[in-house]
N, C-alpha and C positions, 0 to 999 in steps of 0.2 A: 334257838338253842340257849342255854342256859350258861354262866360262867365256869361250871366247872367243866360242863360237856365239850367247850370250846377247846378250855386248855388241854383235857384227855385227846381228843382230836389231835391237837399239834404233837402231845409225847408221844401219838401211837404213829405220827408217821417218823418218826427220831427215833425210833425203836428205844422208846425208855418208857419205866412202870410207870402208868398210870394209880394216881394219887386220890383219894376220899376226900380230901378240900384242899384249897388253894394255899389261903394262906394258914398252914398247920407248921407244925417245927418238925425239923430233922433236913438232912441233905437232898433228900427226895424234893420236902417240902421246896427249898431253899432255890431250887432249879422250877418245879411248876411256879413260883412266883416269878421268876425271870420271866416264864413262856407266858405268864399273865402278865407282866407289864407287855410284852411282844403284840399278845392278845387284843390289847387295848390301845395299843399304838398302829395294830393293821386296822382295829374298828374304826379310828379315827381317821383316818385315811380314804376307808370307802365311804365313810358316814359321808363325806367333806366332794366323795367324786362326780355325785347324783342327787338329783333331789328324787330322794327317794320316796316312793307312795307312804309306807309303812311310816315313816318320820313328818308327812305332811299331817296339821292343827291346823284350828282355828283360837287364836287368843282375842279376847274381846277389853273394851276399857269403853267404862261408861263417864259421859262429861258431865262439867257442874258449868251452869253458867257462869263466863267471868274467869273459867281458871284455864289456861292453855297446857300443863305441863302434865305428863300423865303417866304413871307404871303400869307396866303391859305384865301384871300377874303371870308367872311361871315361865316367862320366856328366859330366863336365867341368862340372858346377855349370849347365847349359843345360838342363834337360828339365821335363816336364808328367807328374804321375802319374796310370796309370790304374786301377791297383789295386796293392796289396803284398800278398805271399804267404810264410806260414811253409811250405815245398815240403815239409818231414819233417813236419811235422803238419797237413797237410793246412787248415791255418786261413787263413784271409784277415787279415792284418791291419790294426788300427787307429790312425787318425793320433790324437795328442795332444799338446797345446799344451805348449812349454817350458815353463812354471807347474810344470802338473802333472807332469813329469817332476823337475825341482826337490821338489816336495812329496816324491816317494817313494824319491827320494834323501838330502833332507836333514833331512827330520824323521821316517825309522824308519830300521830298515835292512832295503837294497834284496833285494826277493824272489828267490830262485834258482827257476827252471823254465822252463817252454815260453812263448817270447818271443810275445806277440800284440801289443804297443803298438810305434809306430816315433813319430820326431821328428829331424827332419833340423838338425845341429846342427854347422854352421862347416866349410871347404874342408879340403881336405889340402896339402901343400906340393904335389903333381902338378895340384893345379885341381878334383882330383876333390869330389864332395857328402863328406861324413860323415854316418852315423845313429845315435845312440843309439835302443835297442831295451830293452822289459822286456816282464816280468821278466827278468835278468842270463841268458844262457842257462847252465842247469846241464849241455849238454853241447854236441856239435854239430847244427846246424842249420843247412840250405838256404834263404836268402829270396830271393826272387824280386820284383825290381822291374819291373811293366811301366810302361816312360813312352813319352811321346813326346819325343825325344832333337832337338832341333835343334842344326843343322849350322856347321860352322865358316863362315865371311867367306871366299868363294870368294878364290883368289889367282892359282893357276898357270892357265895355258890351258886347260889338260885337264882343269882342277879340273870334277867331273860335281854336276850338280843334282838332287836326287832329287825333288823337288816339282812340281808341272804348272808348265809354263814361260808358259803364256799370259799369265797373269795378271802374272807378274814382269818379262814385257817389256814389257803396257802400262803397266805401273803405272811404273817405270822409265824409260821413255818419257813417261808425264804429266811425272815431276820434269824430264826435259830439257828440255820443253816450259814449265815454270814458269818454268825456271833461267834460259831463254832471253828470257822475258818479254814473249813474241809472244803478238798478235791480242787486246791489251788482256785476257789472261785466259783469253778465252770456249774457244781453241782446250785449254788446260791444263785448265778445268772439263768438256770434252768428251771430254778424255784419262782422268780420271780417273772420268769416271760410265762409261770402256769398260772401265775397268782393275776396277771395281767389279759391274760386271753379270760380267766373266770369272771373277772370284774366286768368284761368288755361285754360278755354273755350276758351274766342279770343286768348288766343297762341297760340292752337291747330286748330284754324280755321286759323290767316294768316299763322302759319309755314307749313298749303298744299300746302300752292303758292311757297314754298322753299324748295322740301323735301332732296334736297341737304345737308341740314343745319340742326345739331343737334338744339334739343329744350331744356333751359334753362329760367327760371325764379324763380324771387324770390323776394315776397314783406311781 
């Protein structure tokens, strides 16, 4: 669904007009921009509860012999990792704690060969992650980042949601219902144990396409 489709979604169960774009002027306008920032605070939420199919990439970063430190192009410092892969040697690799990358930097010197350790280590000026990797690679190498890559704070109308939308519109819908501070509570606790059984369903429907992978959420 799209960003405006969303926010109509939430006005039509609030029983108020649904709006032509989001962020437009006038009083109409001025409340669908509330139920969009809502919008984008329930997407954040379920983005954050699953790793979801629809949000799982592949980011790559190609080495130069000699340099350990590396931007992972588009990951904009947002993602969840589900495994790292050296792609020319075939190796999976291993997360290790800054310490230990410290240790084998600064009290020998650092080994030249086939990189297997990563440690994700401060942004780029573009937003993106950086990683130091060792050993230092002694030539080029293909690593292969799978994460789960969550999505930018919807903006334009057409901005598209790749997530199941149920959940985002009740849940989103509960906050109007808080924000509004109708029916002493009870109707907003009702909002959100719907918005809560919705979430628990599309977990339980993508996590059959992974039954590898324990299921976890929590919003």
């Amino acid at each position: 669904m799209t960003y405006i489709e969303l926010v109509n979604s939430v006005l039509r169960r609030l029983r108020e007009s649904e709006v032509t774009t989001v962020q437009g002027t006038g009083n109409s306008n001025s409340y669908a921009r509330l139920i969009g920032d809502f919008v984008n605070e329930a997407k954040s939420q379920v983005e954050s509860a699953w790793k979801w199919s629809a949000l799982r990439q592949t980011l790559t970063a190609t080495t130069t012999s000699g340099t350990f430190n590396y931007e992972i192009q588009g990951s904009q410092n947002n993602f969840q990792v589900l495994d790292v892969w050296n792609d020319t040697s075939n190796i999976e690799m291993q997360y290790k704690t800054a310490h230990w990358f410290n240790q084998e930097f600064l009290t020998a010197d650092p080994q030249l060969g086939i990189p297997v350790f990563y440690n994700f280590n401060g942004v780029s000026a573009d937003g993106d992650t950086m990683v130091d990797i060792y050993p230092v690679p002694n030539n080029t190498y293909t690593l292969r980042f799978n994460v789960v890559k969550r999505n930018v704070p919807l903006t334009g109308d057409s901005d598209p949601m790749e997530i199941p939308s149920r959940p985002v519109i009740l849940l989103a819908t509960a906050m109007a219902i808080e924000e509004r501070g109708e029916d002493g509570g009870q109707q907003s606790v009702n909002a959100y144990v719907a918005a809560r059984s919705a979430l628990a369903d599309e977990i339980s429907l993508d996590a059959a396409r992974h039954p590898e992978e324990n299921i976890w959420y929590s919003v």
